[in-house]
C-alpha positions as CSV (number, residue, x, y, z in Angstrom):
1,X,-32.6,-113.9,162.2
2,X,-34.0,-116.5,164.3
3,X,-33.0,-119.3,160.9
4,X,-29.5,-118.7,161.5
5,X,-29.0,-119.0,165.2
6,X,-27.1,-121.9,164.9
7,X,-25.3,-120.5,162.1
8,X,-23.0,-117.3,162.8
9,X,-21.1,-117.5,159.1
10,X,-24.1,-117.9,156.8
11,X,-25.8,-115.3,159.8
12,X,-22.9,-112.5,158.8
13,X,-23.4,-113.3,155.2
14,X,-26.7,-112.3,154.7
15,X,-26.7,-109.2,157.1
16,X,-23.5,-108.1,155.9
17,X,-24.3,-108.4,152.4
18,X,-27.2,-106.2,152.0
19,X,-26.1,-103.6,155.1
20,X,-22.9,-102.6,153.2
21,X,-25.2,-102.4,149.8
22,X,-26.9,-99.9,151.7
23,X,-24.7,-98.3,153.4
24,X,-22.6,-97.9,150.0
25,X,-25.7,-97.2,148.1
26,X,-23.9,-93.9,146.3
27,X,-21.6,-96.6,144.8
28,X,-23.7,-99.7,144.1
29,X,-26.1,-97.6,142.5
30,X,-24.1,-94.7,141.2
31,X,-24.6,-96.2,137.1
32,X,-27.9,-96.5,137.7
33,X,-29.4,-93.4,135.0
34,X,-31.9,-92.5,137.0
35,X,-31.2,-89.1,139.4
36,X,-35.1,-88.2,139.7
37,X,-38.5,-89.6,138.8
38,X,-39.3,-86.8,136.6
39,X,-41.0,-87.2,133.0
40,X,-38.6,-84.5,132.2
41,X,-35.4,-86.6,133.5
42,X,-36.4,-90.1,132.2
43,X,-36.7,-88.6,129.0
44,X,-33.0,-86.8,128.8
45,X,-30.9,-89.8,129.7
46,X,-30.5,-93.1,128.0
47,X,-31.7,-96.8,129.6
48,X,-33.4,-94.3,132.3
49,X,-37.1,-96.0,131.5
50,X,-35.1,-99.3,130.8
51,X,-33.6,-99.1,134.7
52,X,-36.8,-97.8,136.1
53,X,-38.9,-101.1,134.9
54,X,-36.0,-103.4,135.9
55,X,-36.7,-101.9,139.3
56,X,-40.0,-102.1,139.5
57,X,-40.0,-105.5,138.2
58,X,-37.9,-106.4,141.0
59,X,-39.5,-104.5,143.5
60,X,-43.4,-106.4,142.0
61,X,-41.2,-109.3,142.8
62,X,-39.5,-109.0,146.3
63,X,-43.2,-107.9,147.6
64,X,-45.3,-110.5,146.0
65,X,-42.7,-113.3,147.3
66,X,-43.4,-111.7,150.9
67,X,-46.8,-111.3,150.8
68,X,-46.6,-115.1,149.7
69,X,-44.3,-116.0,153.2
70,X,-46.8,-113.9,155.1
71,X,-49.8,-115.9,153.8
72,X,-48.1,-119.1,154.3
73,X,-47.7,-118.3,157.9
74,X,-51.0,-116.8,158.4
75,X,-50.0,-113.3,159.8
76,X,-51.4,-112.1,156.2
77,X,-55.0,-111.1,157.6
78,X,-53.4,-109.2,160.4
79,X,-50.9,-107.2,158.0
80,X,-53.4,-106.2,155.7
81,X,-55.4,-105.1,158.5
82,X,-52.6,-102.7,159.4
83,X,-51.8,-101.6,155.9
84,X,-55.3,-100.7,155.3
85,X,-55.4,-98.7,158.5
86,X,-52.3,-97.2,157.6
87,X,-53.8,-96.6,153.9
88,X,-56.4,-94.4,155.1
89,X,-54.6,-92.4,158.0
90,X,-52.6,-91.3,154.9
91,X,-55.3,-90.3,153.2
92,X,-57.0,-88.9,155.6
93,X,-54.1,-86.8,156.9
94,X,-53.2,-85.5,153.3
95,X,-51.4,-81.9,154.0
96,X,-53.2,-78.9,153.1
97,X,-54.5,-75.5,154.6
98,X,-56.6,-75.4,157.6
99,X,-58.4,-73.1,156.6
100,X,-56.7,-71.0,159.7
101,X,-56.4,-67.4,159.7
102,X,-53.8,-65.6,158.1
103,X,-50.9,-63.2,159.9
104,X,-49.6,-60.5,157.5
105,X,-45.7,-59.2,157.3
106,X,-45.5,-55.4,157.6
107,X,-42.4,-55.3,156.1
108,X,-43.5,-54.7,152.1
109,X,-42.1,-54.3,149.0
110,X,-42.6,-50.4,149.5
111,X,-41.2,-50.2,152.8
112,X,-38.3,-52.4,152.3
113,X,-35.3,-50.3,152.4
114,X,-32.5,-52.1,149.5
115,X,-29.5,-49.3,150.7
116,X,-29.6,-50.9,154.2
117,X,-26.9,-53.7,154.4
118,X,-28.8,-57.5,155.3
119,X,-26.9,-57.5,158.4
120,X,-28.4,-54.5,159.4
121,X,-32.2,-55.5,158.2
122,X,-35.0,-56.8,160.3
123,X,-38.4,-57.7,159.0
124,X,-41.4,-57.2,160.8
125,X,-45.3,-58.9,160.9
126,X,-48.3,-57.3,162.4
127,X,-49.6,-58.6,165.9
128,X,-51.3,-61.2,167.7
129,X,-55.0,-62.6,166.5
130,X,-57.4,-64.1,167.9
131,X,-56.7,-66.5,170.2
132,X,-53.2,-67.2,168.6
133,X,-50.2,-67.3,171.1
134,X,-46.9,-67.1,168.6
135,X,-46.0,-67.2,165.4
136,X,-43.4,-69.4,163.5
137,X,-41.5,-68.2,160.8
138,X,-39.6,-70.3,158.0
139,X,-36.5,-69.0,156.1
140,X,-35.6,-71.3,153.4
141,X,-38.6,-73.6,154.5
142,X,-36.7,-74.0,157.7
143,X,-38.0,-72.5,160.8
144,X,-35.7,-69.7,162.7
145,X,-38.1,-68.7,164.7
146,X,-40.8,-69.7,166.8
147,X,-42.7,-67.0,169.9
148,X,-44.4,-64.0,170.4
149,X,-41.7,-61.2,169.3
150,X,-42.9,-59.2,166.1
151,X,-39.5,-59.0,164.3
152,X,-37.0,-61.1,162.9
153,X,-33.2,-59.9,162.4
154,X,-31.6,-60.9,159.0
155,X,-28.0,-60.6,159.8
156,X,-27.0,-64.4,160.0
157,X,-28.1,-64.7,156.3
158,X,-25.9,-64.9,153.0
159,X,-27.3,-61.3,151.2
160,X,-25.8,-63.1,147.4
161,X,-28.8,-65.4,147.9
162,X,-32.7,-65.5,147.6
163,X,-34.4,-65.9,150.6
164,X,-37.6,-67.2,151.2
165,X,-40.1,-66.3,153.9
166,X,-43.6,-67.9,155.0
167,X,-45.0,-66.9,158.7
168,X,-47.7,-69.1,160.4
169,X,-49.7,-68.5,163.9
170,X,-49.5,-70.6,166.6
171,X,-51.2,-72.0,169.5
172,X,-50.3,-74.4,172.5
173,X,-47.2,-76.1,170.0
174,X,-49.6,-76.4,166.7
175,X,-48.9,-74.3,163.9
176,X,-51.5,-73.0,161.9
177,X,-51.5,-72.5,158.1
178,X,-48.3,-70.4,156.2
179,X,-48.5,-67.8,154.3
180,X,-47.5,-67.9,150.5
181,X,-43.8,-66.7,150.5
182,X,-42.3,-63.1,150.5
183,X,-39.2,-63.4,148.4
184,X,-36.0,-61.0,149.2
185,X,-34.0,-61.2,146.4
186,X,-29.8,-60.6,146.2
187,X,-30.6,-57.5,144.4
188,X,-32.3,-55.9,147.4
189,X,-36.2,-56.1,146.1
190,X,-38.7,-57.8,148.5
191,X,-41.6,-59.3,146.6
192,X,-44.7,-59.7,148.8
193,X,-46.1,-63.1,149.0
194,X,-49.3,-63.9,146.9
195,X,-52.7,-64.1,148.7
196,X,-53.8,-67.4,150.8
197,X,-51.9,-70.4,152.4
198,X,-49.1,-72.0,151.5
């Protein structure tokens, strides 16, 4: 804060100030009755569409006063610049399927054995295609694995849980598309994922 260099007190104040705000933010905004942006949420709880325009409204207002400070000092033509750029990358990298090819779990809801204990269970996926090198493969939508091998142990997971898995090909680092998930439910039944990408 270049303003303030000859100020340390009024410096602290307003970098303090706002760093604690939002550093404390599950307090400052804790009364706030607004959890999600959901049509389905706004609707349950009271002063929720109330809250949401006061926001806004500030938010319209902060960003017009700095677009206004920006043109004053004539960066505005180079900002714009970027935030177009930046605009259309966005669009432009929206994320959806590649179109990639496919790889395809072997274990099935008619193979899946339910009397087996999870720590004991491993699932397994067909081989290598193409010119693929690996596959990746998400539990949860987190990945636990990432190489060449052709089965995955389930041991380290919680078997009073759903668990969720998508497998994906890759090559040199980049991942190709995801299948649909396979669901293993708590109950023992594996439900096969649907057809096409995630």
């Amino acid at each position: 804060m270049p303003a303030f260099t000859k100020a340390p007190l009024e410096a602290a104040v307003w970098y303090l100030a706002p760093f604690w705000a939002g550093v404390l933010t599950n307090l400052t905004t804790d009364k706030l009755p607004i959890s999600r942006l959901t049509a389905s949420d706004l609707s349950r709880r009271s002063g929720a569409i109330a809250a949401l325009v006061i926001i806004v409204v500030i938010v319209v207002i902060i960003v017009a006063n700095q677009v206004c400070v920006i043109r004053k000092t004539g960066w505005l033509p180079h900002y714009l610049k970027w935030y177009i750029l930046g605009g259309l990358v966005t669009l432009l990298r929206q994320d959806g399927p590649q179109g990639s090819l496919l790889p395809e779990f072997l274990t099935n809801s008619t193979n899946f054995n339910a009397s087996i204990p999870l720590v004991n269970q491993v699932i397994a996926w067909d081989g290598l295609s193409g010119t693929w090198d690996g596959f990746s493969l998400l539990v949860d939508d987190v990945e636990r694995y990432l190489g060449t091998a052709l089965n995955f142990s389930l041991a380290a997971f919680d078997p009073t849980i759903p668990h969720f898995f998508r497998l994906a090909y890759t090559w040199g680092g980049d991942t190709g598309d995801f299948t649909m998930p396979a669901t293993l439910w708590p109950n023992g039944t594996w439900v096969d994922p649907l057809p096409g990408p995630s």
